[in-house]
C-alpha positions as CSV (number, residue, x, y, z in Angstrom):
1,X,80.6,-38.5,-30.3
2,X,80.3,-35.8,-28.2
3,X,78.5,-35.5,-24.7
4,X,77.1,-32.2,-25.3
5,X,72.9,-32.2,-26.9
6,X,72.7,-29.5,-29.6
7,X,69.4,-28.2,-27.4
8,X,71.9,-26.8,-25.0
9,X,72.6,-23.4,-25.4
10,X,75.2,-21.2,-23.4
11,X,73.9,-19.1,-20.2
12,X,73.3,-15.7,-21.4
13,X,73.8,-12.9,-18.8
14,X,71.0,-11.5,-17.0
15,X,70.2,-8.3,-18.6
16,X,69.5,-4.9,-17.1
17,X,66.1,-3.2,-16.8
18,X,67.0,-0.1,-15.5
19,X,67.5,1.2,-19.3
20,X,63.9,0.6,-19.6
21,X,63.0,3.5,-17.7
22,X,64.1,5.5,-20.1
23,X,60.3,6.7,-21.6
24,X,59.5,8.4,-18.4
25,X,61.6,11.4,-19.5
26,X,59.0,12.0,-22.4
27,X,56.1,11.1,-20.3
28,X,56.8,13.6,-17.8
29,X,57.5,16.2,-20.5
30,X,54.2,15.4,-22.0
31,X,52.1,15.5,-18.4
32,X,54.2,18.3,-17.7
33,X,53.9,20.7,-20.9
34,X,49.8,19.8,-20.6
35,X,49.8,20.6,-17.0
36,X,51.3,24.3,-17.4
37,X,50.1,25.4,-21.0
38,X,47.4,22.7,-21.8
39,X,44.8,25.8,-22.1
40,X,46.7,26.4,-25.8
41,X,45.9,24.6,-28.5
42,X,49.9,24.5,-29.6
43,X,50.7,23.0,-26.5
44,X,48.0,20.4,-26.3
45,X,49.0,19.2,-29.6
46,X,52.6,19.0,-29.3
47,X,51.7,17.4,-25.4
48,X,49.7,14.6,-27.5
49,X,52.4,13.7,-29.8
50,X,55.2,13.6,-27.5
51,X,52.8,11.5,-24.9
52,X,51.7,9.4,-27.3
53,X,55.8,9.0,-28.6
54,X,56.4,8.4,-24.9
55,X,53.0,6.2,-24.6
56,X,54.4,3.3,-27.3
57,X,57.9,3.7,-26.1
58,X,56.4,2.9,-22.7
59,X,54.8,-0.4,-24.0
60,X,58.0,-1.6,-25.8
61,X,60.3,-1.3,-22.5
62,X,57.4,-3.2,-20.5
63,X,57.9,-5.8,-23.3
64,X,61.6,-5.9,-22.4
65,X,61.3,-5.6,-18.6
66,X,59.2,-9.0,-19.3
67,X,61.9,-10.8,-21.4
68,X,64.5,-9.4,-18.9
69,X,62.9,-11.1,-16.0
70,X,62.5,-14.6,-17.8
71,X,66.1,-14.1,-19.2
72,X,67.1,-13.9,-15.2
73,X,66.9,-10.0,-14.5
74,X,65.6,-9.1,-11.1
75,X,61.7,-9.0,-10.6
76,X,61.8,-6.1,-7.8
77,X,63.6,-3.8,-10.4
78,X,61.5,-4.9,-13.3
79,X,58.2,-4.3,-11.6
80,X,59.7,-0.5,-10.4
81,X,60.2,-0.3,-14.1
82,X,56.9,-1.0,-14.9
83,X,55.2,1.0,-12.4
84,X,57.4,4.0,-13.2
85,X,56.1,3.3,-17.0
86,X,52.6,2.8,-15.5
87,X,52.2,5.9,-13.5
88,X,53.7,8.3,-16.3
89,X,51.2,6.9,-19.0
90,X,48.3,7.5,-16.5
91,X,49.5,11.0,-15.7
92,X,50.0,11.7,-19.6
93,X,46.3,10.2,-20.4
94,X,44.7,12.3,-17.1
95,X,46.4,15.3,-18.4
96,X,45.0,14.8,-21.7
97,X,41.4,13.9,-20.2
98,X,40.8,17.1,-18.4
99,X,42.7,19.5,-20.3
């Protein structure tokens, strides 16, 4: 018989969260394209969908920056993750407001 329990399970590594960022890049496209040429309809519209692209993409990595943390990732990084994430939905959602 073996000493080992079969609920014991190898240590994974910690994973990263700094590839969560990565949605900012359409956010800030989005907040950017509706802050310069919002006024046209083409640009509102193409704005909307890449925001809204960026918006769900957002929500997934703030999913993963979660099950980073509890897998061992660090919680300062994680929470700069999400507040990156944060801050570029809220400027993509304000620019859609008022424009």
């Amino acid at each position: 018989m073996s000493n080992e329990s079969p609920s014991v399970t190898p240590n994974e590594a910690p994973s990263s969260v700094s590839g969560d960022a990565w949605p900012v890049l359409p956010l800030g496209l989005a907040a950017a394209l509706l802050r310069t040429l919002g006024d046209h309809t083409w640009a509102y519209v193409l704005g909307a969908v890449i925001g809204g692209i960026g918006l769900l993409a957002a929500v997934i990595a703030v999913a993963e920056c979660v099950r980073a943390v509890r897998r061992g990732a660090s919680v300062g990084k994680a929470a700069w993750v999400v507040f990156l994430l944060l801050a570029g939905g809220f400027a993509v959602v304000h620019q859609l407001a008022t424009a």
